[in-house]
Each structure stands twice: as C-alpha cells, then as structure tokens.
C-alpha positions in Angstrom: 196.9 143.4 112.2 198.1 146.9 112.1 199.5 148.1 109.2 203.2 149.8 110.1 203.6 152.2 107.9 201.7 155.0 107.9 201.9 157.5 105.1 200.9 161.2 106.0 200.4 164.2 103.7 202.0 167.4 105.2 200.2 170.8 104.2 199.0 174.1 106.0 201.4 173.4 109.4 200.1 169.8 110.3 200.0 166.5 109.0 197.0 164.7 107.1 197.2 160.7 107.4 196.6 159.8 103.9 196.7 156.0 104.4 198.9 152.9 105.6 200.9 150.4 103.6 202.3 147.0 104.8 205.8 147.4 103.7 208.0 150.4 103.3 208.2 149.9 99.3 204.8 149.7 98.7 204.2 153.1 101.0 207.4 155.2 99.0 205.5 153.4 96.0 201.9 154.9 96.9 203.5 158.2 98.2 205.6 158.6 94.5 201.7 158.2 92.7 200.3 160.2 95.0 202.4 163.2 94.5 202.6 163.0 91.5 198.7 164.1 91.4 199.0 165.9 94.3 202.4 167.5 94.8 203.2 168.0 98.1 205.5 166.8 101.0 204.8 163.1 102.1 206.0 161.7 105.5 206.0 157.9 106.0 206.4 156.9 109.8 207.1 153.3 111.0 205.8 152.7 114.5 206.5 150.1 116.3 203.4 147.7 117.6 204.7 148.2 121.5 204.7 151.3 122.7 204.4 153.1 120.1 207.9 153.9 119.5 208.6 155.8 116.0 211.6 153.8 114.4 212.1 155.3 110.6 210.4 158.8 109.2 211.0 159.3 105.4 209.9 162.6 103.9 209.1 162.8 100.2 210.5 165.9 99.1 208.6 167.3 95.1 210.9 168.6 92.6 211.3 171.9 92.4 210.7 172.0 88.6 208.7 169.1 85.9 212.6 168.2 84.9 213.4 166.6 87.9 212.1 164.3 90.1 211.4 164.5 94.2 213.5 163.0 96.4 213.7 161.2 99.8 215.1 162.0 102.9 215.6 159.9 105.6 215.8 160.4 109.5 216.0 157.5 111.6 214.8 158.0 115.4 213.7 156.4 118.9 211.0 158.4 120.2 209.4 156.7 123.5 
C-alpha cells in the first residue's frame, strides 16, 4: 500500500520529496520537526490512488523570526 501523503521539501526552484506519511497529522507532524532543523518551505500533497488526481496541497510556511512560529496554508484542488 501506497502511502498518500507525500511530504516534499521546496528549495532552489523545484521540489525535493523528502518522504511519505500515512495520515495528514502525522506528515504536518514530520514536516513541523523537520523544519525546525532544516528551515525551509514544506509541501504535503495527497494524491489520490486512481488517476493520480492531487486532492489537498498544504505548504509549511517558517517564521520569519525565532519568536514566532511557521504556519500553514492550505489550497485544496482537482488536478486530473
């Protein structure tokens, strides 16, 4: 089994799969650790088994300074 989310590191104009997560909590979980040693701009993408049809991208925006903290930004689509 496939798993559906697929977490992606975006850097120098194109995007670096960085790994996979069963569920979208546990890849928004990986992608908060993960940027926190490596800060950078995260994309998790949920395709659909069939077809290959993107349903949900979230980007993982870093803070802009060590007081805050990232945020996420949603954008929900149907690619075919």
């Amino acid at each position: 089994m496939r798993l559906p989310f697929c977490i992606f590191k975006l850097g120098d104009g194109n995007p670096h799969f960085v790994e996979a997560a069963p569920t979208l909590d546990a890849a928004k979980a990986r992608v908060t650790a993960l940027a926190e040693l490596w800060p950078a701009e995260y994309v998790i993408i949920h395709k659909k088994e069939r077809g290959g049809e993107i349903l949900l991208e979230i980007c993982y925006k870093p803070p802009k300074s060590k007081r805050t903290k990232g945020r996420w930004v949603a954008y929900e689509r149907r690619l075919i």
